[in-house]
C-alpha positions, 0 to 999 in steps of 0.5 A, a space after each residue: 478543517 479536514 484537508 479533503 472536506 476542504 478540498 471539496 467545500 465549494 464543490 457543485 454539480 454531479 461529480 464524476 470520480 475515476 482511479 485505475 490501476 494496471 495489473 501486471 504485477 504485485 500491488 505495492 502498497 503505495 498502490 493503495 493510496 489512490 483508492 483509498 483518497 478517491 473513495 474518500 472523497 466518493 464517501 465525503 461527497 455522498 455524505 454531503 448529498 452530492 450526486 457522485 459516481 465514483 468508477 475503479 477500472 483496470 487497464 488491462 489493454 495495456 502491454 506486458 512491458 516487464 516482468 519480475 526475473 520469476 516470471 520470465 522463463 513461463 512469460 517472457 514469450 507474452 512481452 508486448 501482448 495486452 495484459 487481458 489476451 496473455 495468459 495467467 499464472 493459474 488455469 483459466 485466467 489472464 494476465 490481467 485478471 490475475 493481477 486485478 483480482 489481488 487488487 480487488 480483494 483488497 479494495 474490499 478488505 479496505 472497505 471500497 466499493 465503487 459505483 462502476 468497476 471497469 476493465 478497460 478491454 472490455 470498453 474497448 471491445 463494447 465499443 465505448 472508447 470508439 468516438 474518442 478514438 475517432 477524434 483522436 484519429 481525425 484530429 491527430 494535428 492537434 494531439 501533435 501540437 500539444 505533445 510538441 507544444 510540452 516537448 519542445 520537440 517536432 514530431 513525424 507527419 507519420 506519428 499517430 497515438 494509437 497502436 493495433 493488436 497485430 493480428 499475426 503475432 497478438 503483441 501491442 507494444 510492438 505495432 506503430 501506425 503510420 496513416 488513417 484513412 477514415 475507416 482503418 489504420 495502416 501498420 507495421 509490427 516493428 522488432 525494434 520498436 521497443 527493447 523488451 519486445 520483439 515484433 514480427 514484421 506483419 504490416 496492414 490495415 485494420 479499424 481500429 474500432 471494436 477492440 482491434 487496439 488501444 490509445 496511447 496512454 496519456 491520450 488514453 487518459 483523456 478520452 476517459 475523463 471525455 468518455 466518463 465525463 470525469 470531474 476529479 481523478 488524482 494522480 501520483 508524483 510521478 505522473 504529476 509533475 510539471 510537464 508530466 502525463 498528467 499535465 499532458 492528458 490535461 491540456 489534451 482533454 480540453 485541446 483535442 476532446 474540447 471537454 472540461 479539465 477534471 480537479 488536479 489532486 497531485 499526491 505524494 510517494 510513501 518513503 521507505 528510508 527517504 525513498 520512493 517506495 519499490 517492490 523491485 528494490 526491497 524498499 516497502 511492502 506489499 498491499 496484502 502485507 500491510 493489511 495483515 499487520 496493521 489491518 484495514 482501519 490503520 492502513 486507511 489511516 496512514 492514507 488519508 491523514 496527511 494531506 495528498 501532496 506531503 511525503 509520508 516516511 513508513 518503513 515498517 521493516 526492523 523499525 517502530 514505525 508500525 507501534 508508532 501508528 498503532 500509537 498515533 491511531 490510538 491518540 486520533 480515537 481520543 482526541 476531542 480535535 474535530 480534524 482527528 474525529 473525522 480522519 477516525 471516521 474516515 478511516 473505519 473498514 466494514 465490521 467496527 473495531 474496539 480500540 484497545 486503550 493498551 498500547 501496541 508496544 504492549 500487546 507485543 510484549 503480552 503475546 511474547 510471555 506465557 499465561 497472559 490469555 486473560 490479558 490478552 482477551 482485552 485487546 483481542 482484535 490486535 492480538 493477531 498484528 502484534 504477532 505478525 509485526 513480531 514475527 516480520 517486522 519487529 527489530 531484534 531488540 523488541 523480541 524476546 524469548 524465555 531461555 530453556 537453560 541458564 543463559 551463557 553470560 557473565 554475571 557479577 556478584 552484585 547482580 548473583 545477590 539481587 536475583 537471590 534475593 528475589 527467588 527467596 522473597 517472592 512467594 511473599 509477593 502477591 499481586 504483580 503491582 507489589 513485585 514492582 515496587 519490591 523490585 525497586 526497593 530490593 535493587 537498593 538492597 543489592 546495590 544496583 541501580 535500577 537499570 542494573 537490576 532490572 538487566 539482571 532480570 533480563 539476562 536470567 530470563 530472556 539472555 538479553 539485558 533488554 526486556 518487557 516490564 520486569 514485574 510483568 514478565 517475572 508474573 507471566 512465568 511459572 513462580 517456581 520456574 523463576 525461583 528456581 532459575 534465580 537460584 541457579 544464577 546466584 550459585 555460579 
């Protein structure tokens, strides 16, 4: 049984699917991978009659913490301030906005359409969050508790998980407060609160209702699931591991809001080389470069193939990775496997594609020679990702192109004799199955093995002894061309 149908086998009752994501910056690939499970299971669930509410939100109340070395000369002033209140990297935009526009956009490229989409500092202006706010203030012993109970680590009597927007200098990340009263939260905007912001010194008091600040986040993270009535929202490695965020928003969910735990669905990394996928370190690509070279069926597929908790090798750059999905994609649309039908099914984006029955490695190799247009019409819908996997991601060894001269390389007498033997022989040839053949039982003639022959070839057309199929790249060329550069080689 397919892992998510399983997953979801013995699910009752309305169900309630939450996943955000914060936008301050570039969306890595990786980032997908949530919104394309937790849709998933929205699609599973509602193809199961399932009441289902599926909600997408972009925590946009969330500080600027860092920023890429581009962006710090223009943005470096805004560190600290929330993602919705700094300003954008176009005119009349914000931060935030900036960022969550790149994500749904290709939410809607990878066919997602949630029932709810969110920004999280509109909830809190609109006051949603305020009763979870209230508990949280009222009852801060024991969110105490369980941050020291996971610790193993006693905290201050002044600590409280909540932080105001300073009303002098608009930061966030700065402020730390230090009482409640019932009404407002006293505070203080510190300079040395954190290393990659600077407050101003500003102390007071305010509500901290309407907008005026934000929960930490793993307490934040529990209010929603309380606030929404959340009953399933995966999380990354990273926030899920043993006594990670997530288990804390976990306990706090059911110890301070007295709510139900939502299902835990831990997923895994994408690896690159046996790394975690990173931006900041080259490792991996983006979203937007993914879905332009394998398109949105392949990068759904990647996603929901395996199962969550399995790490997943893709590195697409000077590798096969991304004709080996292509390949495995291809296999899963044929295959009479049950699990593969549905991961197919699954993993289909708006408009239905033709699968061509040509291989990808093929398609790369066609859009590389001249007067291949009529093979080409029967793989149309992936012309356009062969020619970006070549110009982007292909190893050198996978490119080729038809030398204008003769190539610059030594050629033996055996090899001379082969490819004159070709340029005198193959106007007789009539169809490229013929020339296949021919080649083979010329190469015996020449005596060359088969590699060598077919090198030779290569080493005339392409300056490489590597190449297509011998008789295809030979056909896709002006005859007379070919005839003419053969001749030329056997003369030297």
């Amino acid at each position: 049984m397919f892992w998510a149908d399983k997953l979801l086998e013995n699910i009752k009752g309305k169900q309630v699917i939450n996943d955000s994501f914060t936008p301050s910056g570039i969306v890595h690939m990786g980032s997908l991978k949530g919104p394309v499970i937790h849709d998933t299971l929205a699609k599973i669930l509602k193809e199961k009659k399932t009441e289902v509410e599926f909600r997408y939100g972009f925590d946009d109340m969330d500080p600027i913490d860092g920023l890429p070395a581009n962006l710090m000369d223009s943005h470096g002033k805004y560190l600290g301030e929330p993602l919705f209140m700094a300003p954008g990297l176009k005119k009349d935009e914000t931060f935030g906005d900036h960022f969550s526009k790149m994500m749904e956009n290709l939410l809607k490229d990878l066919d997602i359409k949630p029932d709810i989409l969110y920004r999280t500092s509109v909830l809190y202006k609109e006051g949603v969050f305020d009763k979870a706010i209230r508990i949280v203030l009222d009852d801060v012993e024991k969110v105490r508790a369980v941050y020291e109970e996971m610790y193993k680590k006693k905290l201050s009597d002044s600590w409280y998980p909540f932080q105001v927007i300073c009303p002098n200098c608009k930061k966030l990340g700065t402020t730390k407060v230090t009482n409640w009263d019932g009404k407002e939260v006293e505070y203080e905007c510190l300079s040395n609160l954190v290393v990659w912001a600077k407050g101003c010194g500003e102390k007071g008091k305010v509500s901290p209702f309407k907008g005026n600040g934000k929960m930490v986040w793993k307490v934040e993270w529990a209010a929603k699931w309380f606030t929404f009535g959340v009953t399933i929202e995966g999380a990354g490695k990273d926030h899920a591991s043993a006594g990670g965020s997530y288990d804390i928003a976990m306990e706090l969910v059911e110890k301070v809001f007295n709510a139900k735990k939502p299902m835990k669905l831990a997923y895994e990394f994408f690896l690159a080389g046996g790394k975690k996928m990173s931006s900041s370190k080259g490792l991996g690509i983006t979203g937007d470069e993914l879905l332009e070279v394998i398109g949105p069926q392949r990068t759904r597929f990647l996603m929901v193939k395996t199962e969550p908790n399995i790490a997943v090798e893709f590195s697409p750059k000077d590798s096969l990775a991304i004709p080996s999905l292509f390949d495995q994609y291809q296999a899963f649309s044929k295959s009479d496997e049950e699990d593969h039908k549905r991961v197919i099914y699954l993993s289909q984006a708006n408009e239905q594609e033709d699968i061509p029955q040509t291989r990808f490695s093929t398609i790369a190799q066609l859009v590389q020679m001249p007067n291949t247009q009529n093979e080409l019409k029967e793989v149309k819908d992936w012309v356009q990702y062969a020619k970006i996997w070549i110009e982007k991601y292909a190893p050198e060894s996978e490119k080729f192109i038809i030398q204008k001269g003769v190539p610059q390389l030594n050629f033996s007498d055996q090899e001379k004799n082969y490819l004159k033997i070709i340029s005198e022989r193959l106007a007789k040839v009539s169809s490229e199955v013929d020339l296949a053949a021919k080649l083979y039982e010329w190469s015996a003639e020449g005596m060359l093995t088969t590699n060598q022959a077919f090198a030779a070839i290569y080493k005339a057309l392409l300056g490489k002894d590597h190449g297509p199929k011998a008789a295809a790249l030979i056909r896709s060329l002006d005859q007379n061309f070919v005839k003419k550069r053969f001749e030329e080689i056997s003369k030297l």
